[in-house]
N, CA, C and O atoms as a DFTB+ gen file, in Angstrom:
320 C
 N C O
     1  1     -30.360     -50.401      15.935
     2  2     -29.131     -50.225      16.697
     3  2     -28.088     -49.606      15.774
     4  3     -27.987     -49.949      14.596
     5  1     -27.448     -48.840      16.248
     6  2     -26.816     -48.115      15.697
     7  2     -25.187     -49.143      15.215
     8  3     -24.839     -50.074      15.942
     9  1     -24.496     -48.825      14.131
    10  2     -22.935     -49.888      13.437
    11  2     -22.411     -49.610      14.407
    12  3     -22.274     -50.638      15.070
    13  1     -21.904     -48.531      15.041
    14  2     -20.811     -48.210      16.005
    15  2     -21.138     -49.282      17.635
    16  3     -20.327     -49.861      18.357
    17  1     -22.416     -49.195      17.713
    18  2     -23.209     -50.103      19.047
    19  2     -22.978     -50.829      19.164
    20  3     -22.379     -51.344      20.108
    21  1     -23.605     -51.485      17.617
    22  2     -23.562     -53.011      17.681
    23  2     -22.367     -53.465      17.298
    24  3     -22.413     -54.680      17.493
    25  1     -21.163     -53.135      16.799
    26  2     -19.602     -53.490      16.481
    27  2     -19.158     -53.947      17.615
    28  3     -18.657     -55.052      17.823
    29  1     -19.486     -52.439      18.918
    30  2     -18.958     -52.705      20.625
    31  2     -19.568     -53.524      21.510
    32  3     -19.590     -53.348      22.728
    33  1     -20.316     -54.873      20.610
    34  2     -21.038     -55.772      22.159
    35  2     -19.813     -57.006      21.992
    36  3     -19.370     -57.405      20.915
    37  1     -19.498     -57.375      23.048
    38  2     -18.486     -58.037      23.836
    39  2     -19.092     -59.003      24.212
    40  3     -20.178     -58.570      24.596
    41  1     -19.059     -60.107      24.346
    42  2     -18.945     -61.488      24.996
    43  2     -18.454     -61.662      25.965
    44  3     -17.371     -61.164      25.657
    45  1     -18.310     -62.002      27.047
    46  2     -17.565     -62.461      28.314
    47  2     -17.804     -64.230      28.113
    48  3     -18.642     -65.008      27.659
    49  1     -16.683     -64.240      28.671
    50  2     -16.709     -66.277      28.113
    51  2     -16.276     -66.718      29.202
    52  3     -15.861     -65.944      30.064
    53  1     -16.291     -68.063      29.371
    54  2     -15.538     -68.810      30.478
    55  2     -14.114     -69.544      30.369
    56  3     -13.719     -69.410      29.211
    57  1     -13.736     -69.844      30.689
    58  2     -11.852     -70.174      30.295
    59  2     -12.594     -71.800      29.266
    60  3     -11.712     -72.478      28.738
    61  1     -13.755     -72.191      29.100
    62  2     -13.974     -73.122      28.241
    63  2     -14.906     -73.450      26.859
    64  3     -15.335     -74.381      26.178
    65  1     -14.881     -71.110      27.028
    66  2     -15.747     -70.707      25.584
    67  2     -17.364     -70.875      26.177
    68  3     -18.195     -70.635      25.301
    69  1     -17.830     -71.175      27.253
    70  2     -19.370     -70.535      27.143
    71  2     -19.406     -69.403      27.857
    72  3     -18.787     -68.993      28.839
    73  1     -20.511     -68.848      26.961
    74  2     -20.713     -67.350      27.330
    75  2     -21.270     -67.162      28.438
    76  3     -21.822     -68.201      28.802
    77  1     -21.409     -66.212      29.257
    78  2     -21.960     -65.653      30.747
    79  2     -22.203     -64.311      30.675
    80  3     -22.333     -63.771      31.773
    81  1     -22.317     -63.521      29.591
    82  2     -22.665     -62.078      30.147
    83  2     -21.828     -61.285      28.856
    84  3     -20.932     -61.716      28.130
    85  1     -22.342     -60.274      28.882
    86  2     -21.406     -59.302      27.416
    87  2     -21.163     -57.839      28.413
    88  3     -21.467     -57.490      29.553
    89  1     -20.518     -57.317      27.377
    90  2     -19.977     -55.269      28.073
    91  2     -19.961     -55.090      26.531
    92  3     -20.260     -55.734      25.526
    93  1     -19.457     -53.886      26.868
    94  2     -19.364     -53.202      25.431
    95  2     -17.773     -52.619      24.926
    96  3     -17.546     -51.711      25.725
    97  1     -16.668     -52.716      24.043
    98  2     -16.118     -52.084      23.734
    99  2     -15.975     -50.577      23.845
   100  3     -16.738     -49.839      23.222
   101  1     -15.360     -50.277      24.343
   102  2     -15.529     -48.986      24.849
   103  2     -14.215     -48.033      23.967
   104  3     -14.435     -46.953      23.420
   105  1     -12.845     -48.740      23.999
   106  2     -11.596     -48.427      23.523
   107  2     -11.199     -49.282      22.513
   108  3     -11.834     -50.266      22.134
   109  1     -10.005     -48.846      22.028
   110  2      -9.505     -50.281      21.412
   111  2      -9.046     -51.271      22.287
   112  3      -9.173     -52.398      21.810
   113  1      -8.446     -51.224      23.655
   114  2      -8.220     -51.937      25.028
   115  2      -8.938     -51.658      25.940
   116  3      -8.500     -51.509      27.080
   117  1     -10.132     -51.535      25.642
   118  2     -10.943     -50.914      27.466
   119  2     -12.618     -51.880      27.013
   120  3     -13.467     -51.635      26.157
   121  1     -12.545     -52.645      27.720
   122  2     -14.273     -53.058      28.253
   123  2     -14.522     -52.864      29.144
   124  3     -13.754     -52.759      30.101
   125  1     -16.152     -52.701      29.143
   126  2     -16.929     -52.305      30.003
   127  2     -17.649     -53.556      30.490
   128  3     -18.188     -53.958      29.460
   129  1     -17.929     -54.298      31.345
   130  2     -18.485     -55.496      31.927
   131  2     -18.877     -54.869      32.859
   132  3     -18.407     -53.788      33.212
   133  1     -20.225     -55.735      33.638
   134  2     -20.497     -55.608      34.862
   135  2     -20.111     -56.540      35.858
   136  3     -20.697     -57.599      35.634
   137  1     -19.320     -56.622      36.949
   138  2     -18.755     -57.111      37.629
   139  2     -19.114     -58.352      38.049
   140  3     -18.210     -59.002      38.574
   141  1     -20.517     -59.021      37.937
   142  2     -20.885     -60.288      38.209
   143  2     -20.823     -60.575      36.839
   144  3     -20.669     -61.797      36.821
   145  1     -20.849     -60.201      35.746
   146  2     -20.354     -61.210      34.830
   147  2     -18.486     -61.532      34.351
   148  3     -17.992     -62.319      33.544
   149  1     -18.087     -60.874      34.953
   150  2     -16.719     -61.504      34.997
   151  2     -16.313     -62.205      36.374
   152  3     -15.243     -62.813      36.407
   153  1     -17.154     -62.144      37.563
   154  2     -16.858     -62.997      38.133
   155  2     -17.445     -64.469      37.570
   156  3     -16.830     -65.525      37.713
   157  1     -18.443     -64.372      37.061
   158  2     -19.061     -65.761      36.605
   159  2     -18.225     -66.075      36.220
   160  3     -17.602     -66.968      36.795
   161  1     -17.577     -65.292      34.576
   162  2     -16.491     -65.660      33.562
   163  2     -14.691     -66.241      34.022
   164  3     -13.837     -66.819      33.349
   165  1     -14.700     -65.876      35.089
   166  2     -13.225     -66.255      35.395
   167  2     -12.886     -66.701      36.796
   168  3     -11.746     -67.029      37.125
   169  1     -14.141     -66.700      37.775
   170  2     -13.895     -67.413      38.762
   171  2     -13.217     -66.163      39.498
   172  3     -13.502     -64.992      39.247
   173  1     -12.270     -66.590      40.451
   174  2     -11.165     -65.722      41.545
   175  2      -9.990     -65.440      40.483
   176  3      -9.199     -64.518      40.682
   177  1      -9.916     -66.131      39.533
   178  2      -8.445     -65.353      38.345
   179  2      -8.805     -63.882      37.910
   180  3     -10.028     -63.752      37.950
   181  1      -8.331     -63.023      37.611
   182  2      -8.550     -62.058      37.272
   183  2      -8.311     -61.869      35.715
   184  3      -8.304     -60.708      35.304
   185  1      -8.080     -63.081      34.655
   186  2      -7.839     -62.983      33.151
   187  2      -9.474     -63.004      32.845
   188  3     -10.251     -63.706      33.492
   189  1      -9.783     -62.330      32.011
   190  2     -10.695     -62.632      31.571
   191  2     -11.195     -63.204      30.110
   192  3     -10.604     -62.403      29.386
   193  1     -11.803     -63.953      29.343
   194  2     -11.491     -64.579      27.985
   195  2     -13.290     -64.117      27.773
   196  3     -14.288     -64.230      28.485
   197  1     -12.946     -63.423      26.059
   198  2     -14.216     -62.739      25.661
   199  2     -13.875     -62.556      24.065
   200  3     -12.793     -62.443      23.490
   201  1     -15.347     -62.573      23.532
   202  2     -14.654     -62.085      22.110
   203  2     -15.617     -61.239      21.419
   204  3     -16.637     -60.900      22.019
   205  1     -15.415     -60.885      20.294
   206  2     -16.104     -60.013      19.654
   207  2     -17.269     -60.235      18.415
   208  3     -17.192     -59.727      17.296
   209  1     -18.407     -61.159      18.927
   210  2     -18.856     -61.782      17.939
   211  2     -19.478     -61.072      16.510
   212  3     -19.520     -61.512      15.361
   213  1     -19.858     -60.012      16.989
   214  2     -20.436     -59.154      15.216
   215  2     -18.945     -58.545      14.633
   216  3     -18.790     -58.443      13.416
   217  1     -17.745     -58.108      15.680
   218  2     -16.461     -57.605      15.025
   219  2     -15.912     -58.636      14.519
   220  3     -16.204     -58.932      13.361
   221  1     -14.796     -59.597      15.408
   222  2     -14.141     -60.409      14.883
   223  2     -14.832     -62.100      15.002
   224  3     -14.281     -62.934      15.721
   225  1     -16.114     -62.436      14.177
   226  2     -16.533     -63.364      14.525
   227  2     -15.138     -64.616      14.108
   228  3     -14.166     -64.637      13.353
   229  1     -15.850     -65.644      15.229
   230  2     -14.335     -66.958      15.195
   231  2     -13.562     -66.717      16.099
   232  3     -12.850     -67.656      16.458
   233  1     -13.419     -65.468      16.758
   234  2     -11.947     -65.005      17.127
   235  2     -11.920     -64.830      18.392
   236  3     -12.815     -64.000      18.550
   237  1     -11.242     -65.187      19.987
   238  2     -11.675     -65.295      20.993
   239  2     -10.219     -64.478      21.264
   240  3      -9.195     -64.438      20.582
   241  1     -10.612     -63.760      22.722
   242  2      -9.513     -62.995      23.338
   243  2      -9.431     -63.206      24.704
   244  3     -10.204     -63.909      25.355
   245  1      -8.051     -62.305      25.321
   246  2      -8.222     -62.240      27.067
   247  2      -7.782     -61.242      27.121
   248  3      -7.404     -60.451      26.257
   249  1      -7.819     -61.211      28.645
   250  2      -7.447     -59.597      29.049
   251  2      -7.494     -60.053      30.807
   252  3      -7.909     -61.037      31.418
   253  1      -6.758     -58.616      31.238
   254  2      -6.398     -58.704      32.872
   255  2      -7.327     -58.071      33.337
   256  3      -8.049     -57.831      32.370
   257  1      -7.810     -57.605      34.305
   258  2      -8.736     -56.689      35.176
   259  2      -7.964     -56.082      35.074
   260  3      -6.888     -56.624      34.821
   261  1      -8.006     -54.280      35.228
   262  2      -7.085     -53.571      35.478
   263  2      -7.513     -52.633      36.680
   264  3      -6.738     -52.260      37.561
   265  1      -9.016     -52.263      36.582
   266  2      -9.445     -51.675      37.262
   267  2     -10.764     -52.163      37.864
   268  3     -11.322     -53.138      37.360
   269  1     -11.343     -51.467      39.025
   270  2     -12.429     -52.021      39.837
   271  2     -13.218     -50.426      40.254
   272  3     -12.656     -49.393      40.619
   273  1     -14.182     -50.592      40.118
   274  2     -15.544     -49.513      40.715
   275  2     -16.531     -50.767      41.107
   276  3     -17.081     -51.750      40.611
   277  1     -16.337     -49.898      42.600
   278  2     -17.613     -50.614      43.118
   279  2     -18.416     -49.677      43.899
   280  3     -17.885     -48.911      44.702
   281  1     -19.847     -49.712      43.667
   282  2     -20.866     -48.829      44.746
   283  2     -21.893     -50.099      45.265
   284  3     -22.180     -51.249      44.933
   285  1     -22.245     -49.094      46.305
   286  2     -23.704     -50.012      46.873
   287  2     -24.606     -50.191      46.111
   288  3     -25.677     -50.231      46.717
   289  1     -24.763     -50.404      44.379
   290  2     -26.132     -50.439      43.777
   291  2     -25.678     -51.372      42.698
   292  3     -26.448     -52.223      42.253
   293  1     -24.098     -51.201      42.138
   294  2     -23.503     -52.006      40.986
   295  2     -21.889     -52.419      41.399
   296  3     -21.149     -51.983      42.281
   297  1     -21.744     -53.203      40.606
   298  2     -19.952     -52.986      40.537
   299  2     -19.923     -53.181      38.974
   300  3     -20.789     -53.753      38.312
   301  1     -18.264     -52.346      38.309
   302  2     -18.250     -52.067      37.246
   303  2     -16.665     -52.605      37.058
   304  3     -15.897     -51.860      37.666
   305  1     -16.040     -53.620      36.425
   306  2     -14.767     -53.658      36.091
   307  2     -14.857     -53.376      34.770
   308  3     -15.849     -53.410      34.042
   309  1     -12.963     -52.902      34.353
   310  2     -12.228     -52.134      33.193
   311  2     -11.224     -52.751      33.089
   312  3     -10.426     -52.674      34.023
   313  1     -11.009     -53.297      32.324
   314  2     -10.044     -54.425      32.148
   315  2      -9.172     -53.928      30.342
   316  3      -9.668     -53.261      29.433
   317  1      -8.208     -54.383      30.394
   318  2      -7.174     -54.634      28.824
   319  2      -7.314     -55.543      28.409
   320  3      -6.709     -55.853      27.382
């Protein structure tokens, strides 16, 4: 796997730190999740709490949904 790859895998967490699903760093503010794992991760709230375990191991974050794509095959949220 390539440093740059593996730097951008993301965690998706639950508001009580267990994990449910990863995305990838995409920006310095932009993840990529797939939409059933942030619904797992946050329920009907739209914060989402995730962290960066090979970047900032220890270190847990959140972020808002900002955006939504959805098709008939996936859904894709983009969140800060």
């Amino acid at each position: 796997m390539s440093h740059q790859l593996h730097n951008s895998l993301v965690r998706i967490l639950t508001a009580d730190g267990d994990p449910v699903g990863v995305g990838f760093l995409a920006a310095e503010n932009l993840i990529l999740p797939c939409a059933h794992v942030i619904v797992q991760g946050s329920g009907s709230d739209e914060t989402v709490h995730f962290d960066l375990p090979l970047l900032a191991p220890g270190e847990s974050f959140s972020g808002r949904v900002s955006f939504r794509i959805e098709s008939e095959n996936s859904s894709t949220l983009l969140f800060l």
